[in-house]
MARLO-940035 format. One record per residue (C-alpha): chain; x, z, y; residue number from 1; residue in one letter. Coordinates in steps of 0.1 Angstrom, whole numbers, plus 2048, in hexadecimal, padded with zeros to 3 digits. Layout:
A_X_Z_Y_NUM_A $
...
***
This chain:
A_727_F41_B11_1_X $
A_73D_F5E_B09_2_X $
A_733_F6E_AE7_3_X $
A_749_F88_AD5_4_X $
A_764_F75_ABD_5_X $
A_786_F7C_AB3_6_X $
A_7A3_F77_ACD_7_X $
A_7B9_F52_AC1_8_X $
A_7CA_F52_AA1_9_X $
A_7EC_F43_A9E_10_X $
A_7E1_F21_A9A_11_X $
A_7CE_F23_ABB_12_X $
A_7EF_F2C_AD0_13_X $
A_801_F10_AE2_14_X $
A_819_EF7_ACB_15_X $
A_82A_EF0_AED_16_X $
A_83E_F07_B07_17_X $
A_82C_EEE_B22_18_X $
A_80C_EF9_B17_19_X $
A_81A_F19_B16_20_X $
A_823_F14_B3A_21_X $
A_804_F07_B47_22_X $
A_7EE_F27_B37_23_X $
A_805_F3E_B49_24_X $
A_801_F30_B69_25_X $
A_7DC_F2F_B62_26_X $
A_7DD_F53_B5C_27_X $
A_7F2_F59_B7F_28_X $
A_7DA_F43_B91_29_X $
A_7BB_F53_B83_30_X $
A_7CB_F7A_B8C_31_X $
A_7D4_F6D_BAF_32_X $
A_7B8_F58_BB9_33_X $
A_798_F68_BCC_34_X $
A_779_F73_BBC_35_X $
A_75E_F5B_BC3_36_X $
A_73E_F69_BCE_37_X $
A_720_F66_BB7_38_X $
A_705_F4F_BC7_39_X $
A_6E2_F66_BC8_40_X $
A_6CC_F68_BA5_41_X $
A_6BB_F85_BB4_42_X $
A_69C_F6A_BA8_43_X $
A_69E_F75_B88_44_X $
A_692_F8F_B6F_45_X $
A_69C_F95_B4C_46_X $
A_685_F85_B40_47_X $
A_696_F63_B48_48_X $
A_6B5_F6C_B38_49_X $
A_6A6_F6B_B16_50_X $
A_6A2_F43_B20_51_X $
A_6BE_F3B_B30_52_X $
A_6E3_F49_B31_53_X $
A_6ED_F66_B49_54_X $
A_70F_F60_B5A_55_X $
A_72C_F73_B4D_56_X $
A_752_F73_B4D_57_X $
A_752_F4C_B45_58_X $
A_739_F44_B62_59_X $
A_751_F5E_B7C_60_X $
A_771_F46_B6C_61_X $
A_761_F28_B75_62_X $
A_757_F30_B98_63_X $
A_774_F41_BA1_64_X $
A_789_F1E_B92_65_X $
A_76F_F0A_BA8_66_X $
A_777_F22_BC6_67_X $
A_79C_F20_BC7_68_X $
A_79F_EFA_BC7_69_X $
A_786_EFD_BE1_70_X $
A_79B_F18_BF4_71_X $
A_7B9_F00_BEB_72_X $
A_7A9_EE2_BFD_73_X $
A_79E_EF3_C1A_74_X $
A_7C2_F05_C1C_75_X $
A_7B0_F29_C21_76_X $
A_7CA_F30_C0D_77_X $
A_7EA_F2D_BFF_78_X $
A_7F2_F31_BD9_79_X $
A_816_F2A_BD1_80_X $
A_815_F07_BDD_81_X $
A_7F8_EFA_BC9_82_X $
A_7E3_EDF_BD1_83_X $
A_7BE_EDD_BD0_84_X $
A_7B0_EBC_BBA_85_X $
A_793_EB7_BD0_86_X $
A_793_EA6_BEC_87_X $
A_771_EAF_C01_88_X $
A_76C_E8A_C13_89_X $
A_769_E7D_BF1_90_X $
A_74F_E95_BE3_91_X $
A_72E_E85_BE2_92_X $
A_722_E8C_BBF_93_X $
A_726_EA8_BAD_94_X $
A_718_EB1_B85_95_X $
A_716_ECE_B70_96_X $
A_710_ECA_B4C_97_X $
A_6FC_EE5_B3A_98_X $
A_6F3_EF8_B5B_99_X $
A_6DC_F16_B4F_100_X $
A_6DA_F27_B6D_101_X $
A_6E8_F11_B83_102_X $
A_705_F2B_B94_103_X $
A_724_F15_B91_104_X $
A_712_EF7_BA2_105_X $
A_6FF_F0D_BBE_106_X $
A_721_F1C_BC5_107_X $
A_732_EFA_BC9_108_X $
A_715_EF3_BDE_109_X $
A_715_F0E_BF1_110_X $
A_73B_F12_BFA_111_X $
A_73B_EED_C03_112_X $
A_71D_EEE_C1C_113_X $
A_733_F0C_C2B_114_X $
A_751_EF7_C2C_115_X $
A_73F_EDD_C3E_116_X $
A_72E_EF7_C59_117_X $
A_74F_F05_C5F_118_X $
A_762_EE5_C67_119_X $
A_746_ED7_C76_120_X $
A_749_EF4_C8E_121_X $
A_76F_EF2_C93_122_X $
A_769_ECF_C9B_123_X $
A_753_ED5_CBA_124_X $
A_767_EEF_CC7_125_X $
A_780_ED4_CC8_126_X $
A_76D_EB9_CD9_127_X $
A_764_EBC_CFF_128_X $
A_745_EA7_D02_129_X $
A_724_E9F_CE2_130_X $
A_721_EB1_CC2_131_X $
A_735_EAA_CA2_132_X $
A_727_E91_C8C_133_X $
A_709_E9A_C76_134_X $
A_713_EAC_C53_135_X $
A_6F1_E99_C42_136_X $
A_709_E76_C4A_137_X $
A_72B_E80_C47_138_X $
A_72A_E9B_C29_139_X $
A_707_E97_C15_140_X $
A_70D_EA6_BED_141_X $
A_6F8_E9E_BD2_142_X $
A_6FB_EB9_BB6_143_X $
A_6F1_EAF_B95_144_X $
A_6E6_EC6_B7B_145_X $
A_6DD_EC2_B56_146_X $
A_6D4_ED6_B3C_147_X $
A_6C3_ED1_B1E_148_X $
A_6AE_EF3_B1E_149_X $
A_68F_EED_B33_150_X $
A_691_F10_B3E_151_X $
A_6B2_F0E_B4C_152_X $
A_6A7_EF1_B63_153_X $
A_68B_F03_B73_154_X $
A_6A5_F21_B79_155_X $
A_6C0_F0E_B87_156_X $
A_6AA_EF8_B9F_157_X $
A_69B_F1D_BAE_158_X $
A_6BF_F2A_BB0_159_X $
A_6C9_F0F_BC4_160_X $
A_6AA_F14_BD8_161_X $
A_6B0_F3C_BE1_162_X $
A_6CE_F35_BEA_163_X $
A_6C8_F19_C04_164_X $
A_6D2_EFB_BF2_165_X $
A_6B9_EE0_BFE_166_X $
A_6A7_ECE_BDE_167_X $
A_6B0_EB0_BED_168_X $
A_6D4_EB7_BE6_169_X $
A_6CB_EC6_BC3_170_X $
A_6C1_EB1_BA8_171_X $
A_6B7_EC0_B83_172_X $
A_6B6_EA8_B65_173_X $
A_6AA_EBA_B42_174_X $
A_6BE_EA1_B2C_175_X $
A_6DB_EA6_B11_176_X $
A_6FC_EA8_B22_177_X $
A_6FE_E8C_B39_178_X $
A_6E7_E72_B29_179_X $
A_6D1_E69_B42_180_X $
A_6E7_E65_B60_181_X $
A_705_E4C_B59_182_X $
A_6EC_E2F_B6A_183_X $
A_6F0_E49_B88_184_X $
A_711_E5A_B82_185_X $
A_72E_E46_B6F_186_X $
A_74D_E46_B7F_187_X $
A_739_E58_B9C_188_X $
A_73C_E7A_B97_189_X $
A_757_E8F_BAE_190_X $
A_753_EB1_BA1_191_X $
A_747_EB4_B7A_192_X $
A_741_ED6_B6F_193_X $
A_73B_EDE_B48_194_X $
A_73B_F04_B3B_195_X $
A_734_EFD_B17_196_X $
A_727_F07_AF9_197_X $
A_744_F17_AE9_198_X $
A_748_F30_AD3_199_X $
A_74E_F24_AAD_200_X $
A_72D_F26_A94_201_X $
A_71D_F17_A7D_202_X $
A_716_EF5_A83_203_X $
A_6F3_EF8_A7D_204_X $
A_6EC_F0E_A9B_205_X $
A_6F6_EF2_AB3_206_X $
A_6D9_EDD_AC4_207_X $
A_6C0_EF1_ACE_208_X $
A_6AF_EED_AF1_209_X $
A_6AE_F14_AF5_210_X $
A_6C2_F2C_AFF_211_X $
A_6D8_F28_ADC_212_X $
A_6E0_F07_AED_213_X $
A_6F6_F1C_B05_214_X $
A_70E_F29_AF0_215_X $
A_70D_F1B_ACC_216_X $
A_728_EFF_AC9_217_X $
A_730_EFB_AA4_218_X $
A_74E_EF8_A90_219_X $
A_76B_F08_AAA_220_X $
A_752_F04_AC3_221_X $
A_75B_EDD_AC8_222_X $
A_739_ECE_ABB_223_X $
A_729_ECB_AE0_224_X $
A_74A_ECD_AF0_225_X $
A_755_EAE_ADD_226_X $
A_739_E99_AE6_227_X $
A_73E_EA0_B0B_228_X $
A_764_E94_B0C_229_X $
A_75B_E6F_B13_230_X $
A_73C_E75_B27_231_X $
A_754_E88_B3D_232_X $
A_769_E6F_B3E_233_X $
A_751_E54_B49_234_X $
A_746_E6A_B63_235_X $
A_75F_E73_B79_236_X $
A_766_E64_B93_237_X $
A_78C_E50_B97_238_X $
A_7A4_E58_BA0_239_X $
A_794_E7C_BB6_240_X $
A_77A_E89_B9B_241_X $
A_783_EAA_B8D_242_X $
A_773_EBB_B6F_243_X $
A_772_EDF_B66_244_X $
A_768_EEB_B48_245_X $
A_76C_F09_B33_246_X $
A_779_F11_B16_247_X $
A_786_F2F_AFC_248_X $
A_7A6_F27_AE8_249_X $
A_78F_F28_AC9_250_X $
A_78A_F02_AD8_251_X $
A_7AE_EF9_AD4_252_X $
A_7AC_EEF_AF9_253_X $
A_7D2_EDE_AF5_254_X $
A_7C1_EC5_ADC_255_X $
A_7AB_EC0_AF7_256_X $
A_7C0_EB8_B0E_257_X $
A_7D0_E9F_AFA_258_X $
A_7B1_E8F_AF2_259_X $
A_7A6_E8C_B14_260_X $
A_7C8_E7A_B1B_261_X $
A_7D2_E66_AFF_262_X $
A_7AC_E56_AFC_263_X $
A_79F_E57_B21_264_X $
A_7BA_E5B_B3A_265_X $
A_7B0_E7C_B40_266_X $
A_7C7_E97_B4F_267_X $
A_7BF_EB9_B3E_268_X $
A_7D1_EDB_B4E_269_X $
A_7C5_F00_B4D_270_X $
A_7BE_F07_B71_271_X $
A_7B0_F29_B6A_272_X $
A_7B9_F42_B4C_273_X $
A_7A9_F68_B47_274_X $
A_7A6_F80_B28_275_X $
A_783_F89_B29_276_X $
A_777_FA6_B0E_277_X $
A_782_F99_AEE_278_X $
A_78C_F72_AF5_279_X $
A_7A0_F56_B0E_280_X $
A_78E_F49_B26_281_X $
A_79B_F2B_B38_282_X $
A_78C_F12_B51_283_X $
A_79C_EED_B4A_284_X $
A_7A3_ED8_B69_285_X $
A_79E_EB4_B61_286_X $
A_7AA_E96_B75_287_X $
A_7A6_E73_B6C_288_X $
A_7C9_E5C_B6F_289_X $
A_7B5_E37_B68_290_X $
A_78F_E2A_B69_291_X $
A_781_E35_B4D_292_X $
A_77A_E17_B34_293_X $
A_762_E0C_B18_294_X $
A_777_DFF_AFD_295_X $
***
């Protein structure tokens, strides 16, 4: 959740020019890529948003980061010869972490089932005799969403609702993090999404099951972010899964990345980099390189 703190201090900036490289080129790709459209909340009032949090510059990054690997891998466009991550045959299970209102995962949803209806109408113009096969047997998604805020379930599971994704394709767990779906979901999970608690306070403040939970994450805002890293990697699927997750450079989100890598085999790269008021935003990318093991 985006809260007013200072822009990075020196110790926050890079140590090396590749990670110096790789947040410029997150920059370009976030100034070049297409606005994603905002799935409908028009079901909500004011009222909810004293519950749960309302979407703001961090929630348009991470959309627009899911939309342009999606634009990538349906090569609707073309964005200086980068490559998408995801590879739509192997996207059967999908999971947001922390989902409040559920946008990011009802936008995956949604510009997935369009996918499908598009090339499932290309596909019959093609064929001269019988209809293309169903998408219920070839292209079935499961999204996964968890939050620990009750609230935010019953939001998200409406959103999806108005905006036509079927409940039988939408699944809602009120659980901390991930904890109640690695029977379901380890190693299983093709798209992981994960916008954080991350602004730095006191780390007192972190662990409600309120709306506090949405944006309170401790000592440089790592307390909840930290804990995630090797649920994350046990999720994702190998060797397709991709992760996005957002962070501010108050995170150190190089650290990260060597964490990610040099304890789970966990390839970390900002995809998508924007100033917003008075902080970094940046969307992480994550890609496993092994299967993730339990030492």
């Amino acid at each position: 959740m985006a809260l007013h703190h200072p822009l990075r201090t020196k110790d926050q900036e890079p140590t090396t020019r590749f990670y110096a490289l790789q947040n410029s080129r997150a920059e370009a790709r976030a100034k070049n890529c297409r606005s994603a459209t905002m799935p409908s909340l028009n079901h909500l009032h004011m009222k909810d948003y004293q519950n749960v949090y309302e979407p703001s510059d961090d929630t348009y990054l991470l959309i627009d980061a899911i939309g342009l690997d999606i634009d990538l891998m349906d090569k609707s466009v073309e964005h200086d010869g980068e490559s998408s991550a995801l590879v739509r045959s192997r996207i059967r299970r999908t999971l947001e972490i922390g989902c409040g209102t559920g946008v990011p995962s009802v936008y995956l949803a949604m510009r997935l089932r369009y996918l499908d209806v598009h090339n499932a109408t290309v596909s019959d113009s093609m064929k001269e005799n019988g209809p293309s096969d169903s998408l219920e047997s070839n292209n079935s998604v499961i999204h996964f969403v968890t939050d620990i805020n009750p609230e935010a379930i019953r939001i998200a599971q409406a959103t999806a609702e108005v905006n036509g994704i079927p409940t039988t394709e939408f699944k809602a767990h009120q659980c901390d993090l991930a904890s109640d779906l690695f029977t379901e979901l380890e190693n299983n999970v093709d798209v992981l999404i994960f916008n954080p608690p991350y602004v730095p306070t006191p780390d007192d403040e972190v662990g409600s099951n309120g709306i506090e939970a949405s944006w309170a994450g401790g000592t440089n805002g790592r307390v909840v972010l930290d804990r995630a890293l090797p649920q994350i990697a046990r999720l994702l699927a190998y060797p397709h899964g991709v992760g996005y997750v957002v962070v501010v450079d108050d995170n150190y989100p190089e650290e990260l990345a060597q964490i990610m890598m040099s304890q789970y085999g966990v390839m970390v790269v900002p995809w998508l980099r924007r100033k917003a008021k008075n902080e970094f935003l940046s969307i992480l990318r994550m890609t496993p390189t092994r299967e993730f093991q339990i030492d």
